[in-house]
C-alpha positions in Angstrom: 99.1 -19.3 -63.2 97.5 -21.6 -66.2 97.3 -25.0 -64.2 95.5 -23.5 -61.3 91.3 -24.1 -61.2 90.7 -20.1 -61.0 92.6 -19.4 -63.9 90.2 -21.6 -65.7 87.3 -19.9 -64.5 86.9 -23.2 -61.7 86.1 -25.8 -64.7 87.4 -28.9 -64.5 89.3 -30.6 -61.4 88.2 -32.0 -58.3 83.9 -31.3 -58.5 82.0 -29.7 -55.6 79.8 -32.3 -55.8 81.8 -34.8 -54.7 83.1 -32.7 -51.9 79.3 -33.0 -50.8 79.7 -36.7 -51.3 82.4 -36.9 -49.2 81.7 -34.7 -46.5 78.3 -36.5 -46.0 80.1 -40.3 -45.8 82.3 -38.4 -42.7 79.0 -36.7 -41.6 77.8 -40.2 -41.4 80.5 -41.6 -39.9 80.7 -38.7 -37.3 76.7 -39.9 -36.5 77.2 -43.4 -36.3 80.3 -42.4 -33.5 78.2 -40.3 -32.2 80.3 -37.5 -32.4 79.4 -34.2 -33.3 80.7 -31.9 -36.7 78.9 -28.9 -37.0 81.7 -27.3 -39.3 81.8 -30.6 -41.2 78.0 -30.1 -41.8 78.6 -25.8 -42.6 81.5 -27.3 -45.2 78.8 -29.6 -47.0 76.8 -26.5 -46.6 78.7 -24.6 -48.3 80.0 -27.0 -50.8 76.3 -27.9 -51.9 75.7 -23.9 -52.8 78.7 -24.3 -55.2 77.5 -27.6 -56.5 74.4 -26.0 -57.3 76.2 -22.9 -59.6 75.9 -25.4 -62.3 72.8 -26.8 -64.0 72.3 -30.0 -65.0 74.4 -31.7 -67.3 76.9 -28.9 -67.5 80.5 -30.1 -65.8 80.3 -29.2 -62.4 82.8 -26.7 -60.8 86.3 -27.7 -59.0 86.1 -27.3 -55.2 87.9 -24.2 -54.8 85.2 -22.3 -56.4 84.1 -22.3 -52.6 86.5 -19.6 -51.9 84.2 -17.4 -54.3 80.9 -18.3 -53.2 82.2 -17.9 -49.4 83.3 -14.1 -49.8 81.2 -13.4 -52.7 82.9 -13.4 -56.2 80.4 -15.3 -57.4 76.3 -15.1 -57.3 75.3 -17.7 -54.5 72.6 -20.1 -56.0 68.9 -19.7 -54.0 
């Protein structure tokens, strides 16, 4: 399918890196409630090892790429 992110090899779209922005703000906001989100805090996890596929200055990769990285399609970063 053409308009979907893995069709375009996961260039463009919605960027991992702001998946790890956003899923630090609710990390935060999980903290400051006191409440705990370990799988919120894996998520960023993971999300950060695709935000790190790319180096600097080079458009990041769309979200889904996590799919990938999770069962190993692509080369997980060190």
């Amino acid at each position: 399918m053409p308009a979907v992110p893995s069709s375009r090899g996961y260039e463009g779209g919605f960027g991992a890196p702001l998946m790890v922005k956003d899923l630090g703000l609710a990390l935060q906001l999980a903290e400051a409630a006191g409440q705990p989100a370990p799988l919120a805090e894996h998520a960023r996890q993971l999300y950060q090892t695709v935000a790190q596929q790319r180096p600097p200055g080079v458009a990041p990769l769309d979200f889904s790429a996590v799919y990938e990285v999770v069962y190993g399609g692509r080369q997980q970063a060190a």
